[in-house]
C-alpha positions in Angstrom: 81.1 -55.5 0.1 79.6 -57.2 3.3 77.5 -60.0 3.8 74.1 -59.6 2.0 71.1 -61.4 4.0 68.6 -60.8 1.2 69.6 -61.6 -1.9 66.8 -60.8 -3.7 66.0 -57.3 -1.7 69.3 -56.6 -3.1 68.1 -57.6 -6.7 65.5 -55.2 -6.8 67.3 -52.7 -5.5 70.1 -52.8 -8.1 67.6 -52.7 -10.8 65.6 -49.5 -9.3 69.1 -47.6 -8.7 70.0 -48.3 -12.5 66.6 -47.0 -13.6 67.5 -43.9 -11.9 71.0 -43.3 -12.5 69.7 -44.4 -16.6 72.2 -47.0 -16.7 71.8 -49.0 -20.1 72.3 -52.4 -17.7 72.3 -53.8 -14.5 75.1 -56.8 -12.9 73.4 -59.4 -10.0 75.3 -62.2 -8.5 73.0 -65.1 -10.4 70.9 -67.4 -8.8 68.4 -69.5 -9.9 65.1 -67.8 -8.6 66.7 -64.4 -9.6 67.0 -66.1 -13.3 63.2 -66.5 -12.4 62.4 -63.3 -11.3 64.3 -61.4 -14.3 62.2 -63.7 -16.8 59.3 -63.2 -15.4 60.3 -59.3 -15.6 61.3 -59.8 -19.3 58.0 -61.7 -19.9 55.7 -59.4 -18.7 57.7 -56.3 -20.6 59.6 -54.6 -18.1 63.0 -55.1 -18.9 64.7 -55.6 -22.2 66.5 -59.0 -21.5 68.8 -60.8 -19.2 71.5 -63.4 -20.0 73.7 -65.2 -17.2 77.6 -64.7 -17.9 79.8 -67.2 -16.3 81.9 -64.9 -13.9 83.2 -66.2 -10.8 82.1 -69.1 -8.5 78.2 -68.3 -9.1 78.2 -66.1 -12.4 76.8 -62.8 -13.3 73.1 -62.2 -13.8 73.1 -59.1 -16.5 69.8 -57.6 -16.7 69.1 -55.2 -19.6 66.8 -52.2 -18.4 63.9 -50.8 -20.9 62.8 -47.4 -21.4 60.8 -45.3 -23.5 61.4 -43.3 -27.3 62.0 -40.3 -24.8 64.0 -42.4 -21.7 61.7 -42.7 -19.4 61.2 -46.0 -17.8 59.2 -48.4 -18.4 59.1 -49.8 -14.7 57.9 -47.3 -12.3 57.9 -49.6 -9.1 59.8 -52.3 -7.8 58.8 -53.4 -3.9 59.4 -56.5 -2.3 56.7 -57.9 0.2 57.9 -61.0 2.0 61.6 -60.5 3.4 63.4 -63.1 5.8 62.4 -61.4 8.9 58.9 -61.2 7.8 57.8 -64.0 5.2 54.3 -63.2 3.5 52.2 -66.0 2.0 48.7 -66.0 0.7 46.3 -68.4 -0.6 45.1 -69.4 -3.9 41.8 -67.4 -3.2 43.7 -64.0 -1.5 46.2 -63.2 -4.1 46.9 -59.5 -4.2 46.0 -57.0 -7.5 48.7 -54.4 -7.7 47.7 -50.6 -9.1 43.9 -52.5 -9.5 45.3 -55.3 -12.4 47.9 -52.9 -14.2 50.9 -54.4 -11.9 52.1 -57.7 -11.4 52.7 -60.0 -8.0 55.8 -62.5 -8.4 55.0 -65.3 -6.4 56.9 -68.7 -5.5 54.9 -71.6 -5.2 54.8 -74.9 -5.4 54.8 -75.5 -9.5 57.5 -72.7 -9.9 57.8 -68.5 -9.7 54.7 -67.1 -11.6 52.8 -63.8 -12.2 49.2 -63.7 -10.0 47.1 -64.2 -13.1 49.3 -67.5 -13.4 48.5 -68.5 -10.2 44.8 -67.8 -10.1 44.7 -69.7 -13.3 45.9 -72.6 -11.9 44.7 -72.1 -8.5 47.9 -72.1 -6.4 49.0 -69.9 -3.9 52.3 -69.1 -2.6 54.9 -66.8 -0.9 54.6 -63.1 -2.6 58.0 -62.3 -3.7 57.2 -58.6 -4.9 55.0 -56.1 -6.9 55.9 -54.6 -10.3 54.1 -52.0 -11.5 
């Protein structure tokens, strides 16, 4: 494998090609704001679960996908927004809505990761990692 210059890009990406291929789980090199990401992800009901195994020099982030009674996926829609070329940040007051409410923004900010309604709640803004929906 060659050098990967976004990591979490690549996150996202592994999770969407499981959904599709209807693989029961999903292997990331771990980090800690991927650990954030996938909680966040587990929190808010769009994957199963995630545990980190110790594997190697940085470990193994296995994330468990969720689907429906008839296999159809729970998460529809996995984009990321701010990349290394092009970082995207937004106030406290211009935090985006995804699909009018029904999705969720992951932002990084100064108490932590957090969804948007965490971050309008406690008035921060931040750089927008991605939308779920």
């Amino acid at each position: 494998m060659g050098v990967i210059t976004d990591p979490i890009s690549d996150m996202l990406t592994r999770i969407r090609n499981g959904i599709r291929a209807r693989h029961d789980y999903v292997d990331i090199p771990a980090s800690r704001l991927k650990m954030e990401i996938a909680r966040i992800l587990k929190d808010e009901g769009f994957v199963a679960d995630w545990h980190r195994i110790d594997r190697g020099p940085q470990g193994v982030l296995r994330v468990t996908l969720k689907y429906g009674p008839r296999k159809e996926a729970v998460l529809s829609g996995l984009t990321r927004m701010s990349r290394p070329g092009l970082r995207l940040y937004t106030g406290r007051t211009e935090i985006p809505r995804v699909r009018g409410g029904m999705g969720v923004v992951i932002l990084t900010t100064s108490r932590g990761v957090m969804t948007d309604r965490q971050a309008r709640r406690l008035g921060v803004g931040g750089e927008v990692i991605c939308y779920v929906w």
